[in-house]
VMD Tcl script that builds the backbone (N, CA, C; Angstrom):
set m [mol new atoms 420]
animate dup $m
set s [atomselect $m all]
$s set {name element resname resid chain x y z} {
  {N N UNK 1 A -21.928 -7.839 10.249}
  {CA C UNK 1 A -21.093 -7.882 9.087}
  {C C UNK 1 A -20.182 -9.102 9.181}
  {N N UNK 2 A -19.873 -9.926 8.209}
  {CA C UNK 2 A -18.876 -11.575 7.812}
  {C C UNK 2 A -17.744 -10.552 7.818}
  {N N UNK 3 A -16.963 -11.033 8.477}
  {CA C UNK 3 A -15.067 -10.639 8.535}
  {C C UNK 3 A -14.177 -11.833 8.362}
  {N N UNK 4 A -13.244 -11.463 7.819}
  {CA C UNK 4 A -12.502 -12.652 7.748}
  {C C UNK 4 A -11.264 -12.774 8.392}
  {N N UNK 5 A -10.424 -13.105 9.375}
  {CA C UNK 5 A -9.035 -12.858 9.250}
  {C C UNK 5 A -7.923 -13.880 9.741}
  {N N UNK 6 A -6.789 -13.764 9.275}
  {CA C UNK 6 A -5.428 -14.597 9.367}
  {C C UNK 6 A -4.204 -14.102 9.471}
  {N N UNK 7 A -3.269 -15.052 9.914}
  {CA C UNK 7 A -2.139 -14.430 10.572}
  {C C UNK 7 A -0.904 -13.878 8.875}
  {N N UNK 8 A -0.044 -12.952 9.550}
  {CA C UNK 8 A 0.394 -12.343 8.148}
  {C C UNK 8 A 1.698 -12.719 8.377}
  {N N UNK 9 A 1.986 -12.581 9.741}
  {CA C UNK 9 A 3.628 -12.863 9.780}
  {C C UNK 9 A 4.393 -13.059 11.268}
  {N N UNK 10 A 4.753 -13.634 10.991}
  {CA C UNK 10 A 5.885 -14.745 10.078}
  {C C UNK 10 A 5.324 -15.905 9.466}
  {N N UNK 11 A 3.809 -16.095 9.568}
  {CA C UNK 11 A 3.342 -17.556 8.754}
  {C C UNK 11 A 2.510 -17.033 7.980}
  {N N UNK 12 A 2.926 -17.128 6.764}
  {CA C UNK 12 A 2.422 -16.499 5.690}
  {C C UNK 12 A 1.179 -17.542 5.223}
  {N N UNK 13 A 0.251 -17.625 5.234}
  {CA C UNK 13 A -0.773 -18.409 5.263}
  {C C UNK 13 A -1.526 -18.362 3.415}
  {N N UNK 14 A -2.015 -19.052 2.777}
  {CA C UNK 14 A -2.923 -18.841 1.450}
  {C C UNK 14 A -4.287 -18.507 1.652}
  {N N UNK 15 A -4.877 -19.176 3.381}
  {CA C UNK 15 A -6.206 -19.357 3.034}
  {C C UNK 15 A -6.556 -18.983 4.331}
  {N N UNK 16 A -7.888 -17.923 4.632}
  {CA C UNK 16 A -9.064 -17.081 5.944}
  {C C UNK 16 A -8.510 -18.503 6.760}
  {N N UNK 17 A -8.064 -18.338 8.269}
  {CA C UNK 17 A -8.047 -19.124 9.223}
  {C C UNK 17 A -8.955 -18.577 10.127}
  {N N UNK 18 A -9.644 -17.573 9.816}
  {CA C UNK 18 A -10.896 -17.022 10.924}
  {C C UNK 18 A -11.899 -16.710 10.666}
  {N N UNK 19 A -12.975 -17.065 10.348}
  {CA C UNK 19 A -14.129 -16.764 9.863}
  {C C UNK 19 A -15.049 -16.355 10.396}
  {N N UNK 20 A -16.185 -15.054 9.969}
  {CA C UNK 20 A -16.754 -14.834 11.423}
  {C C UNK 20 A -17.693 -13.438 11.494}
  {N N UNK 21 A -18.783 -13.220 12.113}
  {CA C UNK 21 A -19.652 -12.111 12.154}
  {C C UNK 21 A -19.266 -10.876 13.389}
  {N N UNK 22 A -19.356 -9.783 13.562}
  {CA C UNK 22 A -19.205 -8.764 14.325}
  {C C UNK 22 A -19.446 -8.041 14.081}
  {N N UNK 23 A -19.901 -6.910 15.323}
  {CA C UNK 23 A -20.530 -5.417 14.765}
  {C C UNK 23 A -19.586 -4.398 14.175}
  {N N UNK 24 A -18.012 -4.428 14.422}
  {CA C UNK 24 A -17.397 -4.148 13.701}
  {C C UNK 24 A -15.974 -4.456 13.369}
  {N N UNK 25 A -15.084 -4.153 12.819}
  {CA C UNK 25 A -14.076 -4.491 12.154}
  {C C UNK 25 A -12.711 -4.787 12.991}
  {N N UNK 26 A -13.304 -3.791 14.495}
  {CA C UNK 26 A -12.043 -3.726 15.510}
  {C C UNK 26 A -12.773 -4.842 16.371}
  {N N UNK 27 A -13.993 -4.814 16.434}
  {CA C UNK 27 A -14.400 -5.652 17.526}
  {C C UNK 27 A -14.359 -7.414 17.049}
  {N N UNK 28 A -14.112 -7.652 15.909}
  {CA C UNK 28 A -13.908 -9.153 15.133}
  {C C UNK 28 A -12.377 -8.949 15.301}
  {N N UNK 29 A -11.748 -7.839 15.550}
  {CA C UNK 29 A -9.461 -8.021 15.245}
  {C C UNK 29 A -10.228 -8.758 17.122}
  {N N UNK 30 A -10.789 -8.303 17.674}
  {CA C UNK 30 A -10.156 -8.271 19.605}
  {C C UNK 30 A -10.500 -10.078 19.377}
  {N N UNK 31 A -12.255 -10.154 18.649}
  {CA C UNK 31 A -12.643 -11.476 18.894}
  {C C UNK 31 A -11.528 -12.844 18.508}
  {N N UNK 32 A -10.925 -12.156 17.091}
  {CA C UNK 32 A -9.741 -13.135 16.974}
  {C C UNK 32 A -8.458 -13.307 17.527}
  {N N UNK 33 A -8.616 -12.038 18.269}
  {CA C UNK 33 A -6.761 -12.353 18.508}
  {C C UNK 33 A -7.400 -12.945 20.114}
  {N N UNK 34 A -8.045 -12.812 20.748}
  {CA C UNK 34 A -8.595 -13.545 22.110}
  {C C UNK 34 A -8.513 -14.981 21.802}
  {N N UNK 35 A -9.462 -15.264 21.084}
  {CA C UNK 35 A -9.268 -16.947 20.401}
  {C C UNK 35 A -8.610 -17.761 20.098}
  {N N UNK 36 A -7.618 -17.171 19.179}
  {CA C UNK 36 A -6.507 -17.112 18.759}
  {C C UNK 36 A -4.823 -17.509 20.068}
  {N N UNK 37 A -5.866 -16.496 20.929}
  {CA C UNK 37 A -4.595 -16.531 21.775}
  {C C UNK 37 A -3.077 -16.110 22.061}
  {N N UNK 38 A -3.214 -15.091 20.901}
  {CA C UNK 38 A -2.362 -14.486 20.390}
  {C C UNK 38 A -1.335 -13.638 21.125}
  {N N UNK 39 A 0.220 -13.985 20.717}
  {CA C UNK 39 A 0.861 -13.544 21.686}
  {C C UNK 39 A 1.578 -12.128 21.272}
  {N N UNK 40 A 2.173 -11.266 22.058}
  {CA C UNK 40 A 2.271 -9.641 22.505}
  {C C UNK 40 A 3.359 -9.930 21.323}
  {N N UNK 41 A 2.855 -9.329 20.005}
  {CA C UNK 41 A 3.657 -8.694 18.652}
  {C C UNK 41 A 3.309 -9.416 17.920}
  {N N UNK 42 A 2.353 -10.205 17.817}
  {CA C UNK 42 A 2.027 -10.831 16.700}
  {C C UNK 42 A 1.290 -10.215 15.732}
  {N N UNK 43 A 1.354 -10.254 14.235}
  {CA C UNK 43 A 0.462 -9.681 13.509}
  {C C UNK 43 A -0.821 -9.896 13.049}
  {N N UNK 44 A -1.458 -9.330 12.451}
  {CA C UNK 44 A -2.822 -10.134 11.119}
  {C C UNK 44 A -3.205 -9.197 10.373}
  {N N UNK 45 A -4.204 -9.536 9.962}
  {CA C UNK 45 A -5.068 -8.905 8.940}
  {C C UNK 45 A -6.747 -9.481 8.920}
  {N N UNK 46 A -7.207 -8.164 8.942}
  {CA C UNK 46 A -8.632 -8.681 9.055}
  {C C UNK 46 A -9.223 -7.762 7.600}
  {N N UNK 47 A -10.153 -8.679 6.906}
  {CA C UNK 47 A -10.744 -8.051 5.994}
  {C C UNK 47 A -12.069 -7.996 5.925}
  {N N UNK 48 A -12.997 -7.215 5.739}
  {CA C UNK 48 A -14.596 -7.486 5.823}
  {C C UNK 48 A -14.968 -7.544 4.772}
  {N N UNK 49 A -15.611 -9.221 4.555}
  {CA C UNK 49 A -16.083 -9.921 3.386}
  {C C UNK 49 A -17.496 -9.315 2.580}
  {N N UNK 50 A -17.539 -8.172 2.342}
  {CA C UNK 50 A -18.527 -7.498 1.640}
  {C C UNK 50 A -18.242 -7.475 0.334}
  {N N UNK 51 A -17.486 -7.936 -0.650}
  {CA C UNK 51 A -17.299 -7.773 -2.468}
  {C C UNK 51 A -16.164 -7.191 -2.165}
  {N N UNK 52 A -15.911 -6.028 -3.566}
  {CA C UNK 52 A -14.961 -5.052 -3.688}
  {C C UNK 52 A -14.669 -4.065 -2.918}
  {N N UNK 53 A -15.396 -3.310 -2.528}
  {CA C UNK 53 A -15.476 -2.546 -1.367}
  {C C UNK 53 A -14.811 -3.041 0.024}
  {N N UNK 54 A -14.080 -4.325 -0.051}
  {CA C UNK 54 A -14.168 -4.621 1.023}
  {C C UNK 54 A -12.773 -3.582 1.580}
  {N N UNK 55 A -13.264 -3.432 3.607}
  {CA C UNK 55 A -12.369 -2.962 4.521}
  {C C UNK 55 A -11.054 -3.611 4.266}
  {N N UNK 56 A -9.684 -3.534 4.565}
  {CA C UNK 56 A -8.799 -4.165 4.985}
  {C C UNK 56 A -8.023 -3.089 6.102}
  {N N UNK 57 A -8.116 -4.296 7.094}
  {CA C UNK 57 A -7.011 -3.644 8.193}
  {C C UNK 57 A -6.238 -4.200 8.787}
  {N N UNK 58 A -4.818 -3.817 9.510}
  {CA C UNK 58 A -3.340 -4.310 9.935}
  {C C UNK 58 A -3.529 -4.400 11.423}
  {N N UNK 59 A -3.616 -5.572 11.754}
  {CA C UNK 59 A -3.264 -5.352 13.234}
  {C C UNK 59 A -2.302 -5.568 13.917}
  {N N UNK 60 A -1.501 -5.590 15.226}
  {CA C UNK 60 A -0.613 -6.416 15.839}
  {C C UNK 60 A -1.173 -5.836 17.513}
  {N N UNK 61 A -0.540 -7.027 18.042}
  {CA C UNK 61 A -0.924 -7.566 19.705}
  {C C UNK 61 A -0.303 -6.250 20.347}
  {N N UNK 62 A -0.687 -5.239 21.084}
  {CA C UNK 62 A 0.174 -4.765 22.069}
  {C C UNK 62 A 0.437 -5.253 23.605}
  {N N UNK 63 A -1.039 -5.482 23.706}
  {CA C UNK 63 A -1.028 -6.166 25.735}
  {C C UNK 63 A -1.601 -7.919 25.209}
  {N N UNK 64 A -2.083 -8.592 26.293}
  {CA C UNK 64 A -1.994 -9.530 26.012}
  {C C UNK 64 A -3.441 -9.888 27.093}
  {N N UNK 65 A -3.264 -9.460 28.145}
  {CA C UNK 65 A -4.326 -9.733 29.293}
  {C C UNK 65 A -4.911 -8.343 30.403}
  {N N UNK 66 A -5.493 -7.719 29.786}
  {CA C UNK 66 A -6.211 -8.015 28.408}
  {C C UNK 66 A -5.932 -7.487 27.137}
  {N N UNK 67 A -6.391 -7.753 26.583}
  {CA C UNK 67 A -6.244 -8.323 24.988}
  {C C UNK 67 A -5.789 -6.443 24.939}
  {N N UNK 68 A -4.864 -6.221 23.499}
  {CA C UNK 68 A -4.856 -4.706 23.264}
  {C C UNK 68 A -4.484 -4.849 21.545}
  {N N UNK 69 A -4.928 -3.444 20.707}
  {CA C UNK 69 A -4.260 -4.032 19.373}
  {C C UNK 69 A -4.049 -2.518 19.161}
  {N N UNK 70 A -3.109 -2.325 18.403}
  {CA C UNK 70 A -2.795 -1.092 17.338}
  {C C UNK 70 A -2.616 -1.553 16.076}
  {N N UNK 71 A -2.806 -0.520 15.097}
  {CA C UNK 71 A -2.777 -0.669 13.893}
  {C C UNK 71 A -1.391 -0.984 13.605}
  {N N UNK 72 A -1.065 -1.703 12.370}
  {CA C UNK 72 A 0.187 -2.217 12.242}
  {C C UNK 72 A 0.480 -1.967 10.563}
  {N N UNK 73 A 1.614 -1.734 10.235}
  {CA C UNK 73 A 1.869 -1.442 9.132}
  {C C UNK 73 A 1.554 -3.032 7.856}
  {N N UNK 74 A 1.462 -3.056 6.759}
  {CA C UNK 74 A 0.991 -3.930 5.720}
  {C C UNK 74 A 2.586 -4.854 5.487}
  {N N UNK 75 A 2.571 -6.001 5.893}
  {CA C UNK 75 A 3.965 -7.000 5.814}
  {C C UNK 75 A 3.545 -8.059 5.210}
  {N N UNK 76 A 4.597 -8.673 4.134}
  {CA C UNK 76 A 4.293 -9.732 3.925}
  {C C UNK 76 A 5.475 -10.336 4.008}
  {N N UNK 77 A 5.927 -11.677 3.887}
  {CA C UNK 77 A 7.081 -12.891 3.485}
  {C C UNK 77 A 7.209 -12.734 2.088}
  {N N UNK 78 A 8.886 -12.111 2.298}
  {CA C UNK 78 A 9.634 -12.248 0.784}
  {C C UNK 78 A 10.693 -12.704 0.921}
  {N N UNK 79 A 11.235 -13.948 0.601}
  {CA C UNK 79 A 12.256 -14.631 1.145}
  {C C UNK 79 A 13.494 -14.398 1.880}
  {N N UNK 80 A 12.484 -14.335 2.807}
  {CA C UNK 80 A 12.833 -14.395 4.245}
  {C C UNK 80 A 13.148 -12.816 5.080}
  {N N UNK 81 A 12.607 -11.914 3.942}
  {CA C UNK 81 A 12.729 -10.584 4.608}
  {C C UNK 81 A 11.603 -10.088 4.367}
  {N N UNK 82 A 11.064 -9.006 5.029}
  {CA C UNK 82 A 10.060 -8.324 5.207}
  {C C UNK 82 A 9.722 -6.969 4.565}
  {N N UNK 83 A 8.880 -6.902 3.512}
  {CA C UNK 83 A 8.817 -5.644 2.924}
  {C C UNK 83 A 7.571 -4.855 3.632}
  {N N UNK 84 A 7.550 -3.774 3.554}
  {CA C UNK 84 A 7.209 -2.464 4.068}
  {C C UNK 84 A 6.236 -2.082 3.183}
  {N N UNK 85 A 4.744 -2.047 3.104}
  {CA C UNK 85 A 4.281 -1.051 2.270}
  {C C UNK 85 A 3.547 -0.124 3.246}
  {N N UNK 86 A 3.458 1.186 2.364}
  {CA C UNK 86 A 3.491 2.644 3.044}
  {C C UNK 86 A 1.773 2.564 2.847}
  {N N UNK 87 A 0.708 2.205 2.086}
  {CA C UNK 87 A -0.194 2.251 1.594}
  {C C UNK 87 A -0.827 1.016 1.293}
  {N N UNK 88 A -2.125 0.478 1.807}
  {CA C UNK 88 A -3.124 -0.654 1.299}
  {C C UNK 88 A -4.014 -0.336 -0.009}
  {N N UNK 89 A -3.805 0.860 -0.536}
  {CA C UNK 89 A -4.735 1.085 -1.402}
  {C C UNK 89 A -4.980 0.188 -2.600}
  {N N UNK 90 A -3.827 -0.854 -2.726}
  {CA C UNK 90 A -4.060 -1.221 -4.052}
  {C C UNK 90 A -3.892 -2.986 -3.506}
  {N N UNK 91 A -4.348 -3.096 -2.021}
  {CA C UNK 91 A -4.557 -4.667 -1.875}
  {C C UNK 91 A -5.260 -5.609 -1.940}
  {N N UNK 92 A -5.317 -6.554 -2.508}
  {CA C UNK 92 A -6.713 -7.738 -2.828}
  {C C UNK 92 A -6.775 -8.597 -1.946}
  {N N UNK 93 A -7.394 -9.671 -2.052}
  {CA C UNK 93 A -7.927 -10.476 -0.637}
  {C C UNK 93 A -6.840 -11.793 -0.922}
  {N N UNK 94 A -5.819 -11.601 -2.277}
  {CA C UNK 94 A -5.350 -12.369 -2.245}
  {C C UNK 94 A -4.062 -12.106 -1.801}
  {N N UNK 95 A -3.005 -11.051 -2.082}
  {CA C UNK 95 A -2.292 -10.887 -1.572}
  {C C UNK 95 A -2.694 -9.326 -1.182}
  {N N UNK 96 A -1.956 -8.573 0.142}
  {CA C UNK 96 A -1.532 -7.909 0.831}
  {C C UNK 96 A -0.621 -7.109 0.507}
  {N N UNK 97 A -0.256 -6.387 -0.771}
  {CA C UNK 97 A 1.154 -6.085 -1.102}
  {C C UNK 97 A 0.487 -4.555 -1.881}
  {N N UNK 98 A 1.276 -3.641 -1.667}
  {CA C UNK 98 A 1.200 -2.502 -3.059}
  {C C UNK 98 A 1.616 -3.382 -4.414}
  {N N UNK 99 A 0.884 -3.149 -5.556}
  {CA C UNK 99 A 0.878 -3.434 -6.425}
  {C C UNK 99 A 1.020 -2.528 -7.998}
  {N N UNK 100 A 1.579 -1.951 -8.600}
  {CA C UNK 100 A 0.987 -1.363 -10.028}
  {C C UNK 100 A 0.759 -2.189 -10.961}
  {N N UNK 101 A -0.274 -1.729 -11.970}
  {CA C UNK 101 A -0.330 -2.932 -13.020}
  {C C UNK 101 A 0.653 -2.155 -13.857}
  {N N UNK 102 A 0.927 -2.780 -15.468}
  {CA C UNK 102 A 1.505 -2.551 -16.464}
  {C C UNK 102 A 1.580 -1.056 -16.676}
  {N N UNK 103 A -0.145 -1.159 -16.955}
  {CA C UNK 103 A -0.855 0.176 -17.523}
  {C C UNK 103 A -0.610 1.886 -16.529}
  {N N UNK 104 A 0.154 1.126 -15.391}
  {CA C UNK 104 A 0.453 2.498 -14.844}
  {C C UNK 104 A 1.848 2.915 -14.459}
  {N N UNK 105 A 2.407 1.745 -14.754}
  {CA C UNK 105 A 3.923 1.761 -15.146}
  {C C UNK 105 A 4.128 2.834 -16.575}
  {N N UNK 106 A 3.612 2.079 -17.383}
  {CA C UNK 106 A 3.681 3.067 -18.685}
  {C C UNK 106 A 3.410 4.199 -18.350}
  {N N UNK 107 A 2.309 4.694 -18.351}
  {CA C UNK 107 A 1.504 5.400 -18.007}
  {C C UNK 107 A 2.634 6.939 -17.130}
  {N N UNK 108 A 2.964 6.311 -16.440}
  {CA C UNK 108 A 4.272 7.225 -15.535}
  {C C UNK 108 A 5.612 7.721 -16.372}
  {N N UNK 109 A 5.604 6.450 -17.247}
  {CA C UNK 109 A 7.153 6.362 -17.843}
  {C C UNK 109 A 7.053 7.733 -19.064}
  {N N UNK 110 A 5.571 7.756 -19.810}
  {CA C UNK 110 A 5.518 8.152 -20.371}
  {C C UNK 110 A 5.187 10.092 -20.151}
  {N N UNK 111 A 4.587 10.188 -18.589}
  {CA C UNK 111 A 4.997 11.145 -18.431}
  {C C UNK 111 A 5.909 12.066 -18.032}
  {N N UNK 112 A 6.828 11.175 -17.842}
  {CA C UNK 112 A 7.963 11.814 -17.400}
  {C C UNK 112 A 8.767 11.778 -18.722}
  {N N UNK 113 A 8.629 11.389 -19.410}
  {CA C UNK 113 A 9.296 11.391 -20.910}
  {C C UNK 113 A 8.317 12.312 -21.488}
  {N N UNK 114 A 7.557 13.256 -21.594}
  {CA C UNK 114 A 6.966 14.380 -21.780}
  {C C UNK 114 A 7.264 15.177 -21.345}
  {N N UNK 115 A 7.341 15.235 -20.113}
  {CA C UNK 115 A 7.598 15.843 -19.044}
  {C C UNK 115 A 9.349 17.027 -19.379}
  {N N UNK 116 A 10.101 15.844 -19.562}
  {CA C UNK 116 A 11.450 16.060 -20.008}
  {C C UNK 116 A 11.250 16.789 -21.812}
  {N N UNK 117 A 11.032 16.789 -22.411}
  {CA C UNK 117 A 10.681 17.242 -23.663}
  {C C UNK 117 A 9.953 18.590 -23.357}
  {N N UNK 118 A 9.404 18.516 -22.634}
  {CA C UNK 118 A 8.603 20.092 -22.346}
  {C C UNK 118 A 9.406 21.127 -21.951}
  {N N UNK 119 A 10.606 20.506 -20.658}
  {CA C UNK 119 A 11.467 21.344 -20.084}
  {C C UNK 119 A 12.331 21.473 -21.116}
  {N N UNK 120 A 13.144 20.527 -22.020}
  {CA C UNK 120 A 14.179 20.848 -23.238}
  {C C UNK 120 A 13.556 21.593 -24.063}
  {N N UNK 121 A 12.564 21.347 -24.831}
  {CA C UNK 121 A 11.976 22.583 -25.860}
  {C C UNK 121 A 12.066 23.948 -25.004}
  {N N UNK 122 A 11.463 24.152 -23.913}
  {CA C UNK 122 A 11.466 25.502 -23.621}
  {C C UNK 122 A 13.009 25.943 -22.738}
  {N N UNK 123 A 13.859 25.273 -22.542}
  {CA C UNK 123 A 15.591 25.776 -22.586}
  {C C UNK 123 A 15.795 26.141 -24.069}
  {N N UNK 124 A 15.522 25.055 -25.070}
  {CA C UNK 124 A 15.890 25.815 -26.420}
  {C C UNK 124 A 15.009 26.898 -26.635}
  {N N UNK 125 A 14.542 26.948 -26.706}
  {CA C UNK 125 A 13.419 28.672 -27.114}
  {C C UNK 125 A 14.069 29.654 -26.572}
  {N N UNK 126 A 14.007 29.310 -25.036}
  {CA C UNK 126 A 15.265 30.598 -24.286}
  {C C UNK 126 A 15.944 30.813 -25.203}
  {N N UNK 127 A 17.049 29.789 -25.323}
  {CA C UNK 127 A 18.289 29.603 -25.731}
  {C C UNK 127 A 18.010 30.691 -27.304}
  {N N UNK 128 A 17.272 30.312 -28.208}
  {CA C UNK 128 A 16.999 31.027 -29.581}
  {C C UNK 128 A 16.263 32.275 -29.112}
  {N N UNK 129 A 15.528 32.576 -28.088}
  {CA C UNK 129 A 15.336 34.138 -28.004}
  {C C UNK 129 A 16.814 34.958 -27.113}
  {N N UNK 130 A 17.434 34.264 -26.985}
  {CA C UNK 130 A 18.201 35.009 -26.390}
  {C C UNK 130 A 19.263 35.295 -27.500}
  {N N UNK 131 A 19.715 34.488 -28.337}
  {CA C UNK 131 A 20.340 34.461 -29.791}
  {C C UNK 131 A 19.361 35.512 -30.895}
  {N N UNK 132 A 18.201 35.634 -30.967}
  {CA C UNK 132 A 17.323 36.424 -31.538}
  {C C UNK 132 A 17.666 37.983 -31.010}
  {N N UNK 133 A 17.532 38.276 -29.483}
  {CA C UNK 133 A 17.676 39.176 -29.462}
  {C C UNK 133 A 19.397 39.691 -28.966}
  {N N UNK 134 A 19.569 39.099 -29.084}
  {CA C UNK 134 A 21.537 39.577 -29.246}
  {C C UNK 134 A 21.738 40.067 -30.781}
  {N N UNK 135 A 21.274 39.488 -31.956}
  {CA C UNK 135 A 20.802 39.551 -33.399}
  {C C UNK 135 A 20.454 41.004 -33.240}
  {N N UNK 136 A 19.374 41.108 -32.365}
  {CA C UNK 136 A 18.168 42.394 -32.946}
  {C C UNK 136 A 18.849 43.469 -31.999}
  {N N UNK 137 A 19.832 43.694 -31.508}
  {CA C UNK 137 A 20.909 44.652 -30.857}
  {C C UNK 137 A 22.020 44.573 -31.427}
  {N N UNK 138 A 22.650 43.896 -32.427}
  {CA C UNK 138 A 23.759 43.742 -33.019}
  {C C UNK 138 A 24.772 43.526 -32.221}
  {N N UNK 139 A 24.528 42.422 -30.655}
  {CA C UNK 139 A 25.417 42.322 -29.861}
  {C C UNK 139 A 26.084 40.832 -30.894}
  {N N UNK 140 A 25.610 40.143 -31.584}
  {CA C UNK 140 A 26.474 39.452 -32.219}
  {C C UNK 140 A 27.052 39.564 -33.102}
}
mol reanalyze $m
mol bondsrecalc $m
mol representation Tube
mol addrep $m
């Protein structure tokens, strides 16, 4: 399988600085960070160049000699601080970041503005059966 991968941080890079075949996805993170030379906390990202479908995974250095990696949370450079995403699900090969589009911004806004209308109509209904039946006991 073609993998691709590059460093994420602190050098926020545009363009694959590693290019490259392996049997799998952990065994192309060891081949690059060996090469690489990579020192104990450094990060990356390796992606496997198959289309849409493609893998993406977080690595960073734990040992050094020999080589060790754990999974590492998704970071990118935002001037000059580091944001946190909890989830890769929505990352492209171009940037690394959680993303929503428009359509699911709305999409949210609008259910929770339903959402709220559902709970007020049914406080008022209470509200008028409870006025209904105070009426139908002549407690008012």
């Amino acid at each position: 399988m073609n993998y691709a991968a590059r460093m994420m941080w602190p050098e926020k890079s545009a363009t694959w600085d590693y290019l490259g075949a392996a049997e799998s996805l952990d065994d192309f993170a060891m081949m690059y960070a060996t090469d690489k030379a990579l020192a104990v906390g450094a990060e990356f990202v390796v992606i496997e160049k198959g289309g849409a479908d493609s893998d993406i995974q977080f690595f960073k250095v734990s040992r050094a000699d020999p080589y060790g990696l754990i999974p590492a949370d998704p970071r990118v450079e935002s001037g000059g601080s580091s944001v946190s995403a909890t989830t890769a699900t929505a990352a492209t090969s171009q940037e690394f970041m959680q993303e929503q589009s428009i359509g699911e911004v709305w999409k949210a806004m609008y259910s929770n503005i339903f959402f709220f209308g559902r709970v007020s109509g049914t406080a008022f209904l209470v509200f008028l059966a409870f006025i209904g039946i105070a009426k139908w006991f002549d407690l008012w």
